[in-house]
N, C-alpha and C positions, 0 to 999 in steps of 0.2 A: 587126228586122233586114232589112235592106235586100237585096234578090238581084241582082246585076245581071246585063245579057246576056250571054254566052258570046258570041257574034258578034262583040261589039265590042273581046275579048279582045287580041289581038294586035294593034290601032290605035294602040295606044298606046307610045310608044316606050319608057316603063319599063318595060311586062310581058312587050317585046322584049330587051330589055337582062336582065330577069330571068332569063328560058328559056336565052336562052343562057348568064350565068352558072352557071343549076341545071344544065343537060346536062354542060358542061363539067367543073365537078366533080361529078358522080355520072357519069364517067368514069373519074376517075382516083382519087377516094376508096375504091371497092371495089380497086383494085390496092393499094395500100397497106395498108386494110386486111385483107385478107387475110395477106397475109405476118405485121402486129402479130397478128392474132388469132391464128395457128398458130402465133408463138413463146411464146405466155403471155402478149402486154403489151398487152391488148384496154384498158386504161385508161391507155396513154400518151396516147390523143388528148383523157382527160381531164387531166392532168394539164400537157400542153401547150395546151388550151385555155385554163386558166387565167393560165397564165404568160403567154400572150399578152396578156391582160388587164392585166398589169402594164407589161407593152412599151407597150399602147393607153395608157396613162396616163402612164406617162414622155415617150410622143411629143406628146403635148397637154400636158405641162407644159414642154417643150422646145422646140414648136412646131415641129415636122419631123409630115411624113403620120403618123397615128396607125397605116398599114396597116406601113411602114415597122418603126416599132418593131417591133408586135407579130411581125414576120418574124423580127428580130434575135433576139426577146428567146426564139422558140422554137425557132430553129438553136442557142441556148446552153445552152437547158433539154436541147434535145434528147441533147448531148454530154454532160451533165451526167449524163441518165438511163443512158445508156451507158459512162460513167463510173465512176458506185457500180455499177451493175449488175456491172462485170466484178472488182472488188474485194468484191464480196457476191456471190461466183455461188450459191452456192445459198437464199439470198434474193434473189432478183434482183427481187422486188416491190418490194421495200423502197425501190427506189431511185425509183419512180413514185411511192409515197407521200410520203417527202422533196419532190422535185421541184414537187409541186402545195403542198404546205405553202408554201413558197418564195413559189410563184408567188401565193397566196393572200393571204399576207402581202405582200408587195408592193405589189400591186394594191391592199388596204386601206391600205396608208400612200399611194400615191402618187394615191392618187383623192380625198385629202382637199384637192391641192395643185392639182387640175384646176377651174379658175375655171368651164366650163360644163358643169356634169353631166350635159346632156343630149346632149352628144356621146358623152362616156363609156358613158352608160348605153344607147346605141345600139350599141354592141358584147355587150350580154350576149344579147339573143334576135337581133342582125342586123338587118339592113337591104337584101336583096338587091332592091329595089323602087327603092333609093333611092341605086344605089352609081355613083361619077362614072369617065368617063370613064379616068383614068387608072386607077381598081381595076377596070375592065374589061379593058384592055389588061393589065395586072400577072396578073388571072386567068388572058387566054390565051394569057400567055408562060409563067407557072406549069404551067400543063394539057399544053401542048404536049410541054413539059420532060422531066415527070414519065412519061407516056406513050411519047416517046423512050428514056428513060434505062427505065424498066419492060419495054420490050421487048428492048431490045438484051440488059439483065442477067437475062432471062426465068430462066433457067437456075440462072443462080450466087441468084439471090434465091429462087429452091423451093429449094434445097438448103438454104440456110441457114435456110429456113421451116421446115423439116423437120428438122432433126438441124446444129446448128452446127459441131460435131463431125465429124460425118463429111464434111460440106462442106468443113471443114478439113484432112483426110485426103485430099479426093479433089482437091484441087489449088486448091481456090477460094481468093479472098485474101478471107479474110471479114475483116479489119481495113477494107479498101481498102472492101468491099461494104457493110460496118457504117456508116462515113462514109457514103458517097455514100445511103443508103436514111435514114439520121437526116439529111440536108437534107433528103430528096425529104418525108419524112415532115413536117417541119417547117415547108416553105413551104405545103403543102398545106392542114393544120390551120392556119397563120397567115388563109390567103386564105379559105379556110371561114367561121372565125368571123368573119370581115366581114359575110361573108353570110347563115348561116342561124344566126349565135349563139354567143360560147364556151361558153355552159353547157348546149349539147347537138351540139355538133360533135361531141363520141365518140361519141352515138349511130350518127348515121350514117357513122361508119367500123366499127362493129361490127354495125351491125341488119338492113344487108343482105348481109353476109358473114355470118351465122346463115342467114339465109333463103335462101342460094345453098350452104350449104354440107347443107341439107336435100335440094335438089334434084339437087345435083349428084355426080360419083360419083369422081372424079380433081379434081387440085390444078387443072386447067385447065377444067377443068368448072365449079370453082367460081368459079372471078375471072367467067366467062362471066356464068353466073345472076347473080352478087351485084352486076355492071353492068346486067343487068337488072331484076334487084327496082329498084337506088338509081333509074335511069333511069325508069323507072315511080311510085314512091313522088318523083319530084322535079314529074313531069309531073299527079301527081294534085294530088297540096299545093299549089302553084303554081295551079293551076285552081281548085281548093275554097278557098282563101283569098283570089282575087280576088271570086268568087262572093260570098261569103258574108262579106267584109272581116276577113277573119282574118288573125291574123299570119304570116307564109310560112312563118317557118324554124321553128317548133312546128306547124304543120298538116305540114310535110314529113315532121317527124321520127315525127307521130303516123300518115301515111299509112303508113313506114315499118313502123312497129309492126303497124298494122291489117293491113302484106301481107303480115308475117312470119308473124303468126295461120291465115293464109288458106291460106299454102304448110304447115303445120303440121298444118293438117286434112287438106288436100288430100295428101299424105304417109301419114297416119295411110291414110287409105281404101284410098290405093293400099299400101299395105305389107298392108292384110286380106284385098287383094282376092289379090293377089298369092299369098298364103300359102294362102288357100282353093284357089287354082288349082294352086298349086303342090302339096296335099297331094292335091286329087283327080288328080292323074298319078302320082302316086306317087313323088314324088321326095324326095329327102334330106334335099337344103338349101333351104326355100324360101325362104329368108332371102340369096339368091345375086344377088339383082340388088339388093342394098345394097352388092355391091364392084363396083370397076372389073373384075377380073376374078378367076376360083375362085384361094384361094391367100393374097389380099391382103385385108389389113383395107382399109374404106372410108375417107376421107379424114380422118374425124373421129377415128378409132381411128390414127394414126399416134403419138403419142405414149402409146402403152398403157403404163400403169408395170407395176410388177410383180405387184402387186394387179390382177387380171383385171376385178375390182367396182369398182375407180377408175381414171375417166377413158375409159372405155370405152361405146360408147355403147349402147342398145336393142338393137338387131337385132344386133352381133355378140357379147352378153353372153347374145342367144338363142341363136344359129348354136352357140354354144359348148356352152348348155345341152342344145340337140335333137342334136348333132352328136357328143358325147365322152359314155365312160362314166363313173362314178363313179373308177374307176381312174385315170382322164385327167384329173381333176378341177385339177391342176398347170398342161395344155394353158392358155397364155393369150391366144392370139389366131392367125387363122388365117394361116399361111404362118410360121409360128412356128421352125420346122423348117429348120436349113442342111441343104444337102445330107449324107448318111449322117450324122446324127446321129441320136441317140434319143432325145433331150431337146430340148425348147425353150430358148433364149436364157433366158427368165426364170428356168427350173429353178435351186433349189439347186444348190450346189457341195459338191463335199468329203463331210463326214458327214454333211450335209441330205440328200445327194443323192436316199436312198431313200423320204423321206419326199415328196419334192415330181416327184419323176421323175415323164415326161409320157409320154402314148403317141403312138409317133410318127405322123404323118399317114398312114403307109399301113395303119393298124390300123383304120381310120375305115372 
């Protein structure tokens, strides 16, 4: 294996063209991903990578940009997934399973009909080394886009991150917002997999929104981190694949992984270190600088179901344990409690009620 210089890294105007396309999107993939990840649909970006794949081959059997199709072909998957999703809402998986079937099967009939397979098969691990002139311009009108439209709807997109439902109670037009975040999502995953691959673009709409949402303590904390892991994990793989002549968009996805590990340990120590400290002051909760603040589950714990042991993560499945008595044992998560109630939200109803009654927060 051959090493080459680091020095001579940036001389070259592909591994110029590269950088800029990695930064630019591990910009705006952790905004997106974050929102898929906290509604449940962390394997849209697989099931939309796929379908692109069927776009990439229709457009080479049509001869239009094969970047082209694959845009079209995941702006219709996209709608599609959102589609069955709201006619199966309480399987709303189901409808990302379908959708990649689709795009799967496609892709295998129409790739039979693409006369140079080696273009085709230049979309399954990417080519950001190798991407022309106009998928550079298309990436930084896409980035741009998506970043614009991510801030201005900052608001209305965490609410619907968060509880659709009550987004829709508190005035948001989540139809209107559902649209416009299945393009944003759409063209993103399309211009990705140009770049670093369709069959690991969901990684990294998911693997550094895991690792940002380790570090981070609020909804805005984590878009933060999770543009820092991707921006890092884009800037390492990029360097170690020119280094060492590997392929980009698999050493991104694997730095990806390796930083996630990293922040996972680094977590673990500080949560021990924490708790030792915590317990030699003598305090309650040492499990307290896991929320944004006393009251509220941490970001991860936002959709607590009603089982306390599903979906709930470590530390406030601790806080809960060190924190309530055997009595409380109902209590499912902290801030649980409306005002003057004496039950939790999740408590039984009706003739359950004595079995699962909670104590209320000020018994603690």
């Amino acid at each position: 294996m051959t090493v080459l210089p680091l020095s001579s890294m940036l001389t070259y105007a592909f591994m110029q063209r590269a950088f800029i396309v990695g930064l630019l999107l591990a910009l705006i993939i952790p905004c997106i991903g974050t929102v898929t990840v906290l509604r449940r649909l962390s394997m849209i970006g697989d099931a939309l990578s796929h379908v692109s794949l069927a776009g990439v081959a229709a457009g080479l059997v049509a001869g239009v940009n094969p970047v082209v199709g694959s845009i079209i072909a995941c702006v219709v998957a996209g709608f599609s997934v959102d589609w069955i999703r709201r006619r199966i809402p309480h399987y709303s998986e189901i409808s990302i399973a379908i959708v990649l079937s689709v795009g799967v099967g496609l892709a295998g009939v129409l790739s039979g009909f693409v006369k140079n397979a080696a273009d085709f098969n230049s979309f399954l691990f990417g080519s950001i080394v190798a991407i022309s002139d106009f998928e550079l311009r298309l990436v930084v009108v896409v980035s741009l886009a998506v970043m614009l439209v991510f801030g201005i709807l900052y608001r209305q997109l965490m609410s619907l991150a968060f509880d659709e439902q009550l987004a829709r109670l508190s005035g948001v037009s989540v139809n209107v917002i559902n649209v416009i975040f299945t393009v944003l999502t759409a063209l993103t995953v399309a211009v990705a997999a140009r770049t670093v691959g369709a069959l690991i673009v969901s990684s990294m709409l998911v693997v550094p929104v895991a690792a940002g949402m380790q570090t981070g303590r609020s909804y805005r904390q984590t878009v933060i981190w999770s543009t820092v892991y991707a921006v890092l994990s884009t800037v390492v793989g990029l360097t170690t694949a020119y280094l060492f002549g590997l392929k980009p968009g698999g050493t991104m996805v694997l730095s990806a992984v390796a930083l996630l590990i990293v922040v996972f340990a680094v977590e673990r120590a500080r949560a021990r270190l924490g708790r030792r400290k915590a317990m030699g002051e003598g305090r309650d909760d040492p499990l307290r600088h896991h929320h944004e603040s006393p009251g509220e589950p941490c970001v991860a714990c936002v959709h607590l179901t009603e089982d306390a042991e599903e979906g709930a993560c470590d530390p406030c499945l601790q806080w809960v344990d060190a924190s309530l008595s055997e009595e409380a044992a109902g209590y499912h998560s902290p801030g649980g409690h409306a005002d003057g109630e004496d039950t939790c939200a999740a408590a039984p109803r009706g003739d359950e009620a004595d079995d699962g009654q909670a104590t209320p927060p000020a018994s603690r």
